[in-house]
Steps between C-alpha positions, in 0.01 A plus 500: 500500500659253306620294846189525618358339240737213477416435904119545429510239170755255744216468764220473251704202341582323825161515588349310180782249502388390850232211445399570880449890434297427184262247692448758793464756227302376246350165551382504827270815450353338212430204673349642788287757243327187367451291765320799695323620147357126553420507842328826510367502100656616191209810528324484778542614902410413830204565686462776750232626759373823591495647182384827457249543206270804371186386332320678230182407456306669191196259446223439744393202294474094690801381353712825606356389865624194432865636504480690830311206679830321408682763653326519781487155611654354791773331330653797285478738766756312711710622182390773290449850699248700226419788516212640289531821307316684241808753327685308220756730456604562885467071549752470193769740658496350819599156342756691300596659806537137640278597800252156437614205295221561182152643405230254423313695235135324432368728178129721534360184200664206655113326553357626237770376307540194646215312335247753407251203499514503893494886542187518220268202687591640846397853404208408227320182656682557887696139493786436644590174254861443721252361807246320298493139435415337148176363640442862629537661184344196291154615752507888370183600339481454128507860424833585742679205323376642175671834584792330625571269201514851290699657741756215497503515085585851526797451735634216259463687236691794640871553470712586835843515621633335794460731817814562717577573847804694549729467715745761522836364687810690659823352391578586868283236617541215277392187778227661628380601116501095424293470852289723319473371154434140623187590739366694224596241212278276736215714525506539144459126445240454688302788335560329174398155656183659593445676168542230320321258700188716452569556084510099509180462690319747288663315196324170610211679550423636179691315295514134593185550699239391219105570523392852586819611580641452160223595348569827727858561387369447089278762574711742683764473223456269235708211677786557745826418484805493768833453534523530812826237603701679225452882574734704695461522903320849515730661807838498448794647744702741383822589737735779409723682642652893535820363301292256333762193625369304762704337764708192367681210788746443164613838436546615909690176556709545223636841563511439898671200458804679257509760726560266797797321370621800382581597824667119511750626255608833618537374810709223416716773229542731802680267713762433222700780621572364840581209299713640336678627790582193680619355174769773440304672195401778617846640670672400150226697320508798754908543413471509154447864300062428541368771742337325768159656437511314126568175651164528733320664236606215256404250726132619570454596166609132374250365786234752350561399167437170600137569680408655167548195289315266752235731500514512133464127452226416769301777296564349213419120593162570729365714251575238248255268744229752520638770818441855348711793711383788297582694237845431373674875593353504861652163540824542368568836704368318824709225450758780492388696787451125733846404405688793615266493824599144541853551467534753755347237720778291434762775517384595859487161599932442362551836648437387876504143502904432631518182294355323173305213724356767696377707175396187354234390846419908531396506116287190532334600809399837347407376174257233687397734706432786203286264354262392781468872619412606107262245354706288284336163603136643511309809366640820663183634510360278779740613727433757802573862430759519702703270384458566152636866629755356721656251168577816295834530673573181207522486137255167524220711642568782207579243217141335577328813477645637226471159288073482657499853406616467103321104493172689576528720184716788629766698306874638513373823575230359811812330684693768490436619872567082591858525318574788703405317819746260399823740365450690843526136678797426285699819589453399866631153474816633342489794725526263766715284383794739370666542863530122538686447171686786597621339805567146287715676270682749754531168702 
């Protein structure tokens, strides 16, 4: 034990004196984290079509119409496939289920609490104020614009929260959830453009409107008052999520990125041993008293070792910039679980490549490779099925997922069947690799 320690802490300090290593370790991930953070946004995500939506519709009031005529419109439904549905509880599972991207939930009140103004002088006097012009409502009979002047005192002097529109997200489907979110952020604002444009106009009208009309508002309340440009916009959006952490460009990037030239270093520490080879070390060390079996174990574990501190310190630094990979145990046993994965990458790679040039081009085509097949430039989750399948044969593909899985609000415990995904991929690698470092040291 204590050899192999002293061969594990010799490669970890060879490694950190080498200015090269460090760059390719340390400050080339964090470069490339930020300049793709910029390029994509710190918090945001691309666009995507084709997204699959539920809709749940509770209100049969105008402005609740107003929201599905959005929806249905020519231009969203090149992008958004909804589907309407009346059973809350069954619509939220599915998104948990990641079968659809979200629920759009519109609440049974959503008109009525709106602007109850609207709702009260549709129902009451049967106007639709949203359609009429000022000259239009300026020509109502005296007695209508009597009943609406009170009717507009009482909605003023009423309190009222903000009304929401839910959306309710899958972590799973994080692009086509901002798809989402914009279209209805947009159909939001022009609700609240239309609201207030028809507050303002009756504002004019009763109270900068002199004559009859103000004599109209005195005597349906004693003199009216608005504040119409300082109130709060009455809808709001409100977009959650199962884990309650949306997606964030930051925090994938971050952990994709670490992961990526993680497979950079243990790579590069794998081919060390044919190195070592040509140079002479290795024969001297397999003469001395060390078993052979120490001397590889001290040399992965040394490369391993390695991994974990690089891992380490990119967690460190993003999250220091904003990148959140999860909760702090989840991360620190992944990190584990990615390294070891990793290394027997680069351990099957020095057990079959016949010299150090050839480990060194085999390691960078599989790491390059890894990452393209896995989702380390762009969100994994845009990928086809298959090939997300298909990239679980690398630690890239499993590192992602386990680092989206714990970033959307997932625990130790909820990885737990990822981690084994990724020990049973380890014990192949070495598997597979054992007979060719049997042959190098036989040989």
């Amino acid at each position: 034990m204590r050899k192999l320690i002293t061969l594990a802490l010799k490669e970890v300090r060879l490694t950190f004196r080498d200015v090269g290593a460090l760059v390719t370790m340390l400050v080339t991930p964090l470069g490339l984290t930020l300049a793709m953070a910029a390029a994509f946004g710190m918090g945001g995500s691309n666009t995507f079509a084709d997204v699959p939506v539920l809709l749940l519709n509770q209100d049969e009031g105008k402005f609740s119409n107003f929201l599905s005529a959005v929806f249905e419109s020519a231009e969203v439904s090149a992008l958004l496939a909804v589907e309407t549905v009346s059973d809350e509880a069954a619509a939220r599972a599915r998104v948990d289920a990641a079968e659809v991207a979200a629920l759009v939930i519109v609440p049974s009140d959503f008109s009525q609490r709106t602007l109850p103004f609207l709702a009260a002088t549709e129902s009451e006097l049967g106007l639709d104020l949203t359609t009429l012009s000022q000259t239009e409502v300026e020509a109502l009979p005296p007695e209508t614009t009597q009943r609406l002047a009170q009717l507009y005192q009482q909605s003023l002097a009423s309190e009222r929260d903000p009304v929401s529109i839910e959306i309710y997200g899958s972590p799973e489907w994080p692009i086509s959830t901002t798809v989402l979110k914009g279209i209805v952020a947009q159909a939001v604002e022009r609700l609240n453009i239309t609201i207030q444009s028809t507050t303002q106009l009756l504002s004019r009208l009763f109270i900068q409107g002199g004559g009859e009309s103000q004599s109209l508002a005195a005597a349906a309340g004693g003199g009216l008052t608005t504040n119409v440009g300082t109130t709060e916009l009455p809808v709001r959006l409100n977009i959650i999520s199962p884990s309650g952490r949306p997606f964030n460009w930051l925090d994938y990037i971050s952990a994709s990125m670490a992961v990526f030239f993680l497979m950079f270093t243990v790579t590069s520490g794998g081919r060390t041993l044919l190195a070592e080879r040509v140079a002479g070390t290795l024969p001297r060390l397999l003469i001395s008293p060390t078993p052979a079996l120490t001397i590889l174990w001290g040399k992965m574990a040394g490369t391993a070792l390695t991994g974990m501190l690089q891992m380490c310190l990119l967690w460190g630094a993003t999250t220091l910039i904003g990148a959140y990979w999860g909760t702090p145990s989840g991360v620190l046993v992944a990190i584990m679980m990615l390294v070891l994965s990793a290394t027997g990458v680069g351990a099957l790679i020095s057990a079959w490549a016949k010299t150090s040039g050839q480990a060194g081009a085999l390691g960078t085509a599989v790491t390059l490779t890894a990452a393209a097949l896995s989702g380390s430039f762009f969100p994994r989750v845009g990928m086809p099925a298959w090939l997300r399948s298909v990239s679980l044969i690398l630690p890239n593909a499993w590192g992602i997922e386990i680092f989206s899985a714990l970033q959307s609000g997932q625990g130790l415990v909820d990885i737990l069947p990822l981690l084994g995904g990724v020990l049973l991929l380890t014990l192949v690698y070495y598997a597979a690799a054992l007979p060719g470092f049997r042959r190098q040291f036989e040989g």
